[in-house]
C-alpha positions as CSV (number, residue, x, y, z in Angstrom):
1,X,0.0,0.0,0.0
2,X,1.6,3.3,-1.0
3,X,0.5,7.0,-0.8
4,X,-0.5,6.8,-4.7
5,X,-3.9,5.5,-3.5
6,X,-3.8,8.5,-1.8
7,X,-3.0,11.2,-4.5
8,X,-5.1,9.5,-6.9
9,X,-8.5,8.5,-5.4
10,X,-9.5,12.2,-5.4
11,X,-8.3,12.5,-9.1
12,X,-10.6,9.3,-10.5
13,X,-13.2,10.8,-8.1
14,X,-13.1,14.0,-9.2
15,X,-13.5,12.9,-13.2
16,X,-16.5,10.4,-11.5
17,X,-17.9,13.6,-10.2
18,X,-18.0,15.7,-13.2
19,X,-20.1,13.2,-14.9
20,X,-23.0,13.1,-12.0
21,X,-25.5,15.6,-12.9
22,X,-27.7,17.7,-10.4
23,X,-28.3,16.5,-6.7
24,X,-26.7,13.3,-6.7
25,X,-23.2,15.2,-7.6
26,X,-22.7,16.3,-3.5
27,X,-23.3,12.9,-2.4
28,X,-20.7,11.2,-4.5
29,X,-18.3,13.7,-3.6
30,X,-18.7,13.3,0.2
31,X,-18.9,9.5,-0.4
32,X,-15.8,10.2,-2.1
33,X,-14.1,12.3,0.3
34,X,-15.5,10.6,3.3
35,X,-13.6,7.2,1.5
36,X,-10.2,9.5,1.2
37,X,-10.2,10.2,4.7
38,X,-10.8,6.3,5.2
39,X,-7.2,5.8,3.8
40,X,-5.5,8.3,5.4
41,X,-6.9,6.5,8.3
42,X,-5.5,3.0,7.7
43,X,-2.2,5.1,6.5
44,X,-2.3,6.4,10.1
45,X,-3.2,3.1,11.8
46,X,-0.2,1.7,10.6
47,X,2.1,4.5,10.7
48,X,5.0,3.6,12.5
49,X,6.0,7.3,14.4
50,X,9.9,6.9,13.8
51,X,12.4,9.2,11.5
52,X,11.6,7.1,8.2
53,X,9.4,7.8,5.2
54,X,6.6,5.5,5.1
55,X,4.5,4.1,2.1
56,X,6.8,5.9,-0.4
57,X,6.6,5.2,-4.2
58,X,9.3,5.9,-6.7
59,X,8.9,5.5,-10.4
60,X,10.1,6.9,-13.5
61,X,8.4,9.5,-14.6
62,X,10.5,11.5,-17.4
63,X,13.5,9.3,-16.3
64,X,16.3,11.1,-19.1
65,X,15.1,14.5,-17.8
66,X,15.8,13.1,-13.9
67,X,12.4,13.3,-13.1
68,X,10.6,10.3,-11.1
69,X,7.4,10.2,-9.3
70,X,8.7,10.2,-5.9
71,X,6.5,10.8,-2.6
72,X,6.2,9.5,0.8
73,X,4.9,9.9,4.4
74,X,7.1,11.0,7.3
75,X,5.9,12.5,10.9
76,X,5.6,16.2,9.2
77,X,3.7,15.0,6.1
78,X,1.6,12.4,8.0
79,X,0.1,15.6,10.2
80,X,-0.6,17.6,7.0
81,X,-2.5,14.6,5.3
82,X,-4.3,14.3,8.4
83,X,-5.8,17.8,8.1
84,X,-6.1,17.7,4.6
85,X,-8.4,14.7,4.9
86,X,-10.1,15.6,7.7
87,X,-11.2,19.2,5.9
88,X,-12.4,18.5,2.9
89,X,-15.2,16.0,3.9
90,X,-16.2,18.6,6.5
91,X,-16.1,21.4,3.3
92,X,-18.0,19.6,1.0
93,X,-21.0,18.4,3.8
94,X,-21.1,22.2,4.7
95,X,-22.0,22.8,1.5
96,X,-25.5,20.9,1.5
97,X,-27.6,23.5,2.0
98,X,-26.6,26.1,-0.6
99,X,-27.2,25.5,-3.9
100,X,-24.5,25.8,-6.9
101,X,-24.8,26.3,-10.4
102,X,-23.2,23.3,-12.4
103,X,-22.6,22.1,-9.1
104,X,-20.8,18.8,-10.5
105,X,-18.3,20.5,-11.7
106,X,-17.9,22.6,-8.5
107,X,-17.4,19.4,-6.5
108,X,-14.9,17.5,-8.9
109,X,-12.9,21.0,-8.6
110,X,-12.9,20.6,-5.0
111,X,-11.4,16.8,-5.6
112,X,-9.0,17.7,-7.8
113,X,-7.5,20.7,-5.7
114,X,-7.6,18.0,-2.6
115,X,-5.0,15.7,-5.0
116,X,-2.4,18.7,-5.7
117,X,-2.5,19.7,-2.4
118,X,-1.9,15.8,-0.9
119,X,0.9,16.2,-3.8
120,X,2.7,19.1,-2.3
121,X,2.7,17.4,1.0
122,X,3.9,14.5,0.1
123,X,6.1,15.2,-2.8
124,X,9.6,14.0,-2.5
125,X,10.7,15.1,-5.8
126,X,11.2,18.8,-6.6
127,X,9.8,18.6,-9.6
128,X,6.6,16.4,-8.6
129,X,6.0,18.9,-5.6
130,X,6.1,21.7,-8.2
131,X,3.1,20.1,-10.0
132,X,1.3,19.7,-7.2
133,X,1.6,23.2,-6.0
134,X,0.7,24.5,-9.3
135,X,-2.5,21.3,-10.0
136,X,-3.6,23.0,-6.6
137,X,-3.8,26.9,-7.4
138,X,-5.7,25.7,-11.0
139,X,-8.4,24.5,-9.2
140,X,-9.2,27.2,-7.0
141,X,-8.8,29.8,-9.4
142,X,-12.1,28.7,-11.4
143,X,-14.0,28.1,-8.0
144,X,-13.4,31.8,-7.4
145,X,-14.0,32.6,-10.5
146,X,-17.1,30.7,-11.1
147,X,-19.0,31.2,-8.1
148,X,-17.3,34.3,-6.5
149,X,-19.0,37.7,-5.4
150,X,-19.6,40.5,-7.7
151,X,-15.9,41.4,-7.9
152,X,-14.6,38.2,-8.1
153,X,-12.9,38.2,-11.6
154,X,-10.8,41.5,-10.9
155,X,-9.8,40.2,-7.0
156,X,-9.1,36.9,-9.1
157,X,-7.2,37.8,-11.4
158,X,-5.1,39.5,-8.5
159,X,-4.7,36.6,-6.7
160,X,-3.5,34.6,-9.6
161,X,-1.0,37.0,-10.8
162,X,0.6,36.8,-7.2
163,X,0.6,33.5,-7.0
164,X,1.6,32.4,-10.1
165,X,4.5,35.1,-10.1
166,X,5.9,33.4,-6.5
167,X,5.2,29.9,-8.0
168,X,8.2,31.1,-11.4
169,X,10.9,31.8,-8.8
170,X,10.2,28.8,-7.0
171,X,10.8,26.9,-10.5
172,X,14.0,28.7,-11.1
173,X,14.9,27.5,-7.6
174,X,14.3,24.2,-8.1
175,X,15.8,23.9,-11.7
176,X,19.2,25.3,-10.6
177,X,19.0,22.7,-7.6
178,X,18.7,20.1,-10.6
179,X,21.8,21.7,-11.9
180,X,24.2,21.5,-9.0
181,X,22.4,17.9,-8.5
182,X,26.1,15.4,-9.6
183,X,23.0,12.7,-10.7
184,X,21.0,15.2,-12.5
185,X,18.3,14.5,-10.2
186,X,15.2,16.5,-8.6
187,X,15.6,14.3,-5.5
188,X,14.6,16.0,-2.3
189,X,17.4,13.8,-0.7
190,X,20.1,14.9,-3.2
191,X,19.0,18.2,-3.0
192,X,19.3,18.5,1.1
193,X,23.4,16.8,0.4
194,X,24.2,20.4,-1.9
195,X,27.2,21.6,-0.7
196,X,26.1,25.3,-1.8
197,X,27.6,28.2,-0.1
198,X,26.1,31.0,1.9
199,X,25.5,33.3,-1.6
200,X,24.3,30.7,-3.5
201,X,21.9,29.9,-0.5
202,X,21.0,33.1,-0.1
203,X,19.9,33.2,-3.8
204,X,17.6,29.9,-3.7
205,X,16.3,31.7,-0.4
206,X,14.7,34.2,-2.3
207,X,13.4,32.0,-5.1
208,X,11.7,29.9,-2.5
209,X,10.6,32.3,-0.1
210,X,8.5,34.6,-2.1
211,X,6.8,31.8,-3.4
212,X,6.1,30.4,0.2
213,X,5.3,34.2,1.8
214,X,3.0,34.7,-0.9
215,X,1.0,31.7,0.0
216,X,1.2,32.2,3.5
217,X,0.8,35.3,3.6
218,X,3.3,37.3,5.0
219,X,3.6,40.9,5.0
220,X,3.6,42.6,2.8
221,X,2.8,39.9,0.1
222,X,-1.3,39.8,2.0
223,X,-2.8,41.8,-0.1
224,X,-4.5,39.6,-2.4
225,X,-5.9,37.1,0.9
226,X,-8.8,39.3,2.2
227,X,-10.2,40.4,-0.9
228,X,-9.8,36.6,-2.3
229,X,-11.3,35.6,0.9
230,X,-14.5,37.7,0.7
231,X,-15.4,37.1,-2.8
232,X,-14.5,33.4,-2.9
233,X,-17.7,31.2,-2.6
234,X,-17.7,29.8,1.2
235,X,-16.2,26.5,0.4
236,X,-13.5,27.9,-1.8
237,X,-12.5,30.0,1.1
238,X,-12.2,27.1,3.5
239,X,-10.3,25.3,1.3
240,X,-7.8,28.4,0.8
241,X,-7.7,29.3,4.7
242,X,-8.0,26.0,6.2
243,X,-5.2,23.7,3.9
244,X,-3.7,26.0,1.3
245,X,-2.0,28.8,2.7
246,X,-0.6,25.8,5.2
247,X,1.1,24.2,2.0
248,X,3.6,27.5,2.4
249,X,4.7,26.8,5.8
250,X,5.1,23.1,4.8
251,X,7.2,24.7,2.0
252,X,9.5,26.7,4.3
253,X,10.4,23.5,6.7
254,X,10.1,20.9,4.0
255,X,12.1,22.8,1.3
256,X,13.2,26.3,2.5
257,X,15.4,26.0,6.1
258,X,16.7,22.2,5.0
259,X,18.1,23.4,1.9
260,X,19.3,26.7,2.4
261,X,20.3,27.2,6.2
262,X,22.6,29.7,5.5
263,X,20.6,31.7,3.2
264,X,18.0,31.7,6.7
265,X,20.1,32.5,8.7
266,X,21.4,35.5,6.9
267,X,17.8,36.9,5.8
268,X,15.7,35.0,8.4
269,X,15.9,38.2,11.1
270,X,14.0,40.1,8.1
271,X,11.3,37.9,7.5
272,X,10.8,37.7,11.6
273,X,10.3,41.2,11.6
274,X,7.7,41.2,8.3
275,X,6.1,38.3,10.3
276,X,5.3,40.1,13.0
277,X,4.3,43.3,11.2
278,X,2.1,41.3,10.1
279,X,1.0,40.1,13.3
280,X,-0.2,43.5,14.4
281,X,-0.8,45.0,11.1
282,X,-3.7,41.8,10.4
283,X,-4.6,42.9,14.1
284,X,-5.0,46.6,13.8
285,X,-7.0,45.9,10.7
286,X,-9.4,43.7,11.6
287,X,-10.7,45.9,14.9
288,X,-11.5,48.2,12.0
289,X,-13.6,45.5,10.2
290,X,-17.6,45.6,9.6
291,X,-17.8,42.9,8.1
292,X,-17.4,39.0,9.3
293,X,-15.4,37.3,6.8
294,X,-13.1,40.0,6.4
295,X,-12.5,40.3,10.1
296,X,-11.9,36.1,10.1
297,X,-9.2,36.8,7.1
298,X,-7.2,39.5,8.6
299,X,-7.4,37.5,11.0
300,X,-5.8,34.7,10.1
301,X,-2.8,36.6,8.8
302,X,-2.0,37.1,12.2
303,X,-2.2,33.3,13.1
304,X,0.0,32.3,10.4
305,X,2.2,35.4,10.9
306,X,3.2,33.7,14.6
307,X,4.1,30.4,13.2
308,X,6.0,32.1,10.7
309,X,7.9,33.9,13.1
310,X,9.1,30.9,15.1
311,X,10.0,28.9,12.1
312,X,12.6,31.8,11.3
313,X,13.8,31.8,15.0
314,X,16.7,29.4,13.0
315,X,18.2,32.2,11.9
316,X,20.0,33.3,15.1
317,X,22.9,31.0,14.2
318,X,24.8,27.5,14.7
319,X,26.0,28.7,18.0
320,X,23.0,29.5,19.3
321,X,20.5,26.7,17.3
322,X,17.0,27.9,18.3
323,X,15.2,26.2,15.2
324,X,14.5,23.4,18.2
325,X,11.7,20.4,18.2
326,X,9.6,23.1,20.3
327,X,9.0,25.4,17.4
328,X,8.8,23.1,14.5
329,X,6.6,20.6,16.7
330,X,5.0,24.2,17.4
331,X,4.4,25.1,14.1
332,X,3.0,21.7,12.9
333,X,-0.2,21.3,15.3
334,X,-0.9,25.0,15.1
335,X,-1.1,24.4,11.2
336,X,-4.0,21.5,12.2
337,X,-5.2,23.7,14.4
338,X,-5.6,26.7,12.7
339,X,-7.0,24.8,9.6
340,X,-9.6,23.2,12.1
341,X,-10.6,26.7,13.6
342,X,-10.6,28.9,10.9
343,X,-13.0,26.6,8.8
344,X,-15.2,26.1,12.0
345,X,-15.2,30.1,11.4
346,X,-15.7,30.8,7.6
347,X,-18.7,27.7,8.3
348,X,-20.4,30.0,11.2
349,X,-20.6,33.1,8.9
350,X,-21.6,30.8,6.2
351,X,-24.5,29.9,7.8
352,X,-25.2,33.7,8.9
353,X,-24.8,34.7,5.1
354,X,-27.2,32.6,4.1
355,X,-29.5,32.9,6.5
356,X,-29.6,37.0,7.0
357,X,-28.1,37.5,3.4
358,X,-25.2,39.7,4.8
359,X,-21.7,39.4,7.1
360,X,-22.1,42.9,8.4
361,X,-21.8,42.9,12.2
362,X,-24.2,46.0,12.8
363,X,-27.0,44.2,10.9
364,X,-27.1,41.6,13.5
365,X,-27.0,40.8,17.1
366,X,-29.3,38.8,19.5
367,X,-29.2,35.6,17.4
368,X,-27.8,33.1,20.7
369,X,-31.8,34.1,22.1
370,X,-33.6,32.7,18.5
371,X,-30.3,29.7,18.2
372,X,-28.7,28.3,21.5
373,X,-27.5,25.1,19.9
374,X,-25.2,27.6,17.1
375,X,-24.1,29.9,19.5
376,X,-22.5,27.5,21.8
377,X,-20.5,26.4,18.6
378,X,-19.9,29.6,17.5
379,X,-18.7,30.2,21.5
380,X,-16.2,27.2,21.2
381,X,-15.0,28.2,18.1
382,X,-14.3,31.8,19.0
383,X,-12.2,30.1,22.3
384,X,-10.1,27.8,20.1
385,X,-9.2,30.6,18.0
386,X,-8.3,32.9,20.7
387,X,-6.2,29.9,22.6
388,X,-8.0,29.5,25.9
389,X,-6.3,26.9,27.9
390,X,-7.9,23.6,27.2
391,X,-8.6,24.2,23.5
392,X,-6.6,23.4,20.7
393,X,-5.0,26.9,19.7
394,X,-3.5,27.3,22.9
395,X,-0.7,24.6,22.9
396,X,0.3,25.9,20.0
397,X,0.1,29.7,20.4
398,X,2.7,28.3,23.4
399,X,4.9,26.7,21.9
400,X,5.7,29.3,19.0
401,X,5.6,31.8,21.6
402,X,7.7,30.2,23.3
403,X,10.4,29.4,20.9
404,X,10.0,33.5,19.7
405,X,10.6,34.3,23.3
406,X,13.8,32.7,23.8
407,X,14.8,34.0,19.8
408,X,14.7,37.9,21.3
409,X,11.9,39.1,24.5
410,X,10.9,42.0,22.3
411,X,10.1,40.3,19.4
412,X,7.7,38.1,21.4
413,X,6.4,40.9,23.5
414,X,5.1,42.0,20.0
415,X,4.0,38.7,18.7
416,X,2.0,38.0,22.0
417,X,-0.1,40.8,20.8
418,X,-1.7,38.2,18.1
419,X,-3.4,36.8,21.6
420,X,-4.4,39.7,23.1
421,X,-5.9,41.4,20.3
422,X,-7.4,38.0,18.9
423,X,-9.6,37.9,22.2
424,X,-10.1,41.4,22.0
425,X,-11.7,41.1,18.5
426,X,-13.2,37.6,18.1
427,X,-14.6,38.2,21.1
428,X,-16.2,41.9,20.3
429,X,-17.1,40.1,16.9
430,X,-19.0,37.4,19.0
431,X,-20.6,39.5,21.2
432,X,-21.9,41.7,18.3
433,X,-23.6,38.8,16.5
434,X,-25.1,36.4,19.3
435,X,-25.4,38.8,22.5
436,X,-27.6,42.0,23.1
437,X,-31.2,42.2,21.5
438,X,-32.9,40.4,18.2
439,X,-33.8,42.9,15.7
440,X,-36.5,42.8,12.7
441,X,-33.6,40.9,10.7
442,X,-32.2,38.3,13.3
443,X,-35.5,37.5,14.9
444,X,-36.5,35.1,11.9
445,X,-33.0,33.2,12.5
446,X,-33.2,29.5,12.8
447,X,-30.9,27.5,14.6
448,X,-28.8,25.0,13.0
449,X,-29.7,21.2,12.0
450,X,-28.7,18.6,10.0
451,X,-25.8,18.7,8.2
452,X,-25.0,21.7,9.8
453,X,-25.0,20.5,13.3
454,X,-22.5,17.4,12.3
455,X,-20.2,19.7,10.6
456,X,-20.0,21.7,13.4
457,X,-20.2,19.0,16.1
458,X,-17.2,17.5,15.0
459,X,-15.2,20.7,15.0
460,X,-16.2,21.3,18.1
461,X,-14.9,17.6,19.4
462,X,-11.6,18.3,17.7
463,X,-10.8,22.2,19.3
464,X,-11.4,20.8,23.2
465,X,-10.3,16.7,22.2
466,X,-7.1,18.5,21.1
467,X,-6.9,21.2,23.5
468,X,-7.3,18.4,26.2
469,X,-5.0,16.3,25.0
470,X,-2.4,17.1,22.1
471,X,-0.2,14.5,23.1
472,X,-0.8,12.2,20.0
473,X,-0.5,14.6,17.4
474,X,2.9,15.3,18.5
475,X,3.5,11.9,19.3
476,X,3.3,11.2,15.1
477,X,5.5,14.0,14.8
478,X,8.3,13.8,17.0
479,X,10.7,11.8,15.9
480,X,10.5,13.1,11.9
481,X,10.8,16.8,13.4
482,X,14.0,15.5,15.6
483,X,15.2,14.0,12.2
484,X,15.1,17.3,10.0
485,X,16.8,19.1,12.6
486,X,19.8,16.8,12.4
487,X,19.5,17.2,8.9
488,X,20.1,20.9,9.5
489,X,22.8,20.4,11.8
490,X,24.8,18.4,9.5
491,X,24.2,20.5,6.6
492,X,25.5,23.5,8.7
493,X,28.4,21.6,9.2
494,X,29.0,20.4,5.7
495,X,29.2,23.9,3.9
496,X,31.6,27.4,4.0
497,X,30.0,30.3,5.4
């Protein structure tokens, strides 16, 4: 059993899709989805958490041009499959209720996006993980574009143009890796053994971190996220904030730190400081938003701007190695995390929009009177986000903090704010929508059911079940985190300043 079941039961599902017209096109896609998350299940169950890559394939793909189909499953990749996995079948059955125009081929996008993204985290070839990264952005391109707002084409075209510009330098990155490759290869393996030096790091550190900043996003490479987030249909959002701006940060330890350590090192101080800009620029921004979605997006710049910010706490030096199993382990569960919460958040205002027909916070207000059973999910939601101790963002918004804190105090006295102000906010933003009076508009509310009440059940079991206990997601972790580390060390050693 190897992980090409994985990568391409969503492909031969999403082609099954497109040819099931009308109602029946939903169903076969959760069925679908609901069977992918059954392998990366039995992929789990017999996971083995050690340092080794696990149900790997390798086969010749365009063998004279060194290119082979090459993926696998470690620790870090395992955690990412997980939340991929996990997501989509949530996405797609939150869906149910709102109705699509050529909705088969809606769904068999959402499939097809779910294989490039499973490819990027489990591609162990630089030219395979390319594919994927690119096989993912097509997808969600003509979602937005499809079934967007009124603006969507401009903020699409937007979105594409960045992302597609980062994507070019990442190629040029991984093509002159192939070059200084002795076997000619786009092995991940071979690549890590490069014996580049600090300028020539520094170089591939640009190609790959634009592309990766971009997709985060990092300041000041946002711009295109809350625009893109607004107009996107509600789906298309989820699967944007919840799994693809994670395949950035899976980028930077995967790719970026391993490969060039030097080329960190030297530039990693500047994207800490962009990285927490960004932390209370997202902040500052979203006090000032009216409206829901937007607040959620800005938002979530600050999330990722933390993990971002620990992951870069490498670049203090050999002498002084802070990249350490707290941060990394850090930045991995806060990646599930935030992908659990910020769905469980883009579902919420979902449900509002299409309820009340609008995501402006002075429109509503009362609704936990006319819907007890959503506002206590909307309440644990809102906690997870804001790390309360005992739900899941908390051991995660620790351990990064952490890891900043012992980088440089100030720095995460700064960070820190992405806690403070996230309770100030989410809360405010709760507090606007459930609390106070029912008005003409929010009086006719009905509470949630159905489909609804399952989505949002089980992200409600995952934020405290986490929270309670992380212990076995870091457990599948450990050991491949404790691997790549060494693999830094060494490398470090290996090559001139």
């Amino acid at each position: 059993m190897t992980v090409s079941i994985l990568l391409f039961l969503p492909v031969v599902a999403a082609l099954v899709v497109l040819f099931i017209k009308g109602e029946a096109a939903k169903y076969a896609a959760l069925t679908f989805a609901v069977a992918e998350l059954v392998v990366a299940g039995i992929f789990l169950a017999k996971f083995v958490p050690d340092a080794s890559t696990q149900f790997s394939i390798s086969a010749p793909w365009i063998p004279k041009a060194g290119i082979y189909f090459t993926a696998g499953i470690d620790g870090i990749s395992m955690i990412m499959v997980i939340l991929t996995t996990l997501l989509v079948p949530l996405i797609i059955l939150s869906t149910f209720k709102n109705q699509y125009k050529s909705a088969h081929v809606f769904y068999a996008l959402i499939l097809f996006m779910q294989a490039g993204l499973l490819t990027v985290f489990t591609a162990l070839d630089g030219f395979l993980f390319y594919v994927g990264w690119e096989a993912a952005l097509i997808p969600i391109y003509f979602i937005c574009a499809m079934w967007g707002g009124e603006n969507r084409i401009k903020v699409n075209i937007k979105f594409f143009i960045y992302t597609f510009a980062g994507s070019l330098f990442m190629l040029l990155g991984i093509i002159y890796l192939h070059m200084q490759d002795p076997a000619s290869t786009y092995d991940l393996a071979h690549f890590y053994d490069l014996k580049l030096d600090a300028h020539h790091q520094g170089w591939i550190f640009w190609a790959f971190f634009l592309a990766f900043a971009i997709k985060m996003p990092i300041f000041p490479f946002h711009t295109w996220q809350p625009d893109t987030y607004t107009e996107a249909p509600s789906a298309g959002t989820m699967m944007l904030s919840g799994i693809m701006l994670k395949m950035g940060i899976y980028g930077v330890i995967r790719w970026l730190i391993p490969i060039a350590p030097l080329g960190v090192q030297h530039w990693g101080f500047m994207a800490i400081v962009l990285s927490v800009i960004g932390i209370v620029y997202a902040s500052v921004i979203a006090f000032k938003q009216k409206d829901g979605k937007r607040l959620v997006a800005y938002s979530s710049i600050a999330h990722v701007g933390l993990i971002a910010a620990a992951l870069f706490t490498f670049s203090k030096g050999e002498s002084s190695f802070l990249w350490t199993t707290q941060a990394l382990q850090g930045a991995l569960i806060q990646m599930l995390n935030h992908g659990i919460n910020v769905v469980g958040l883009f579902i919420v205002w979902d449900i509002i929009s299409r309820k009340m027909n609008t995501c402006e916070l002075d429109q509503l207000g009362g609704i936990a009177k006319v819907a007890p059973k959503f506002a206590i999910a909307f309440l644990i939601v809102t906690l997870g986000t804001v790390a309360l101790p005992l739900t899941n963002g908390f051991i995660g918004e620790f351990l990064l903090l952490n890891s900043v804190f012992q980088y440089n105090i100030w720095m995460a006295a700064i960070a820190g704010l992405t806690m403070i102000f996230g309770a100030v906010y989410m809360l405010r933003m709760y507090k606007a929508v459930m609390q106070g009076q029912t008005n003409a508009l929010t009086a006719t509310f009905t509470d949630i059911s159905g489909s609804e009440i399952v989505v949002l059940g089980v992200i409600c079991v995952l934020i405290i079940a986490i929270g309670v206990y992380p212990q076995p997601v870091l457990h599948v972790s450990e050991a491949a985190v404790n691997n790549l580390i060494n693999t830094v060390h060494n490398h470090l050693g290996s090559v001139k300043p």
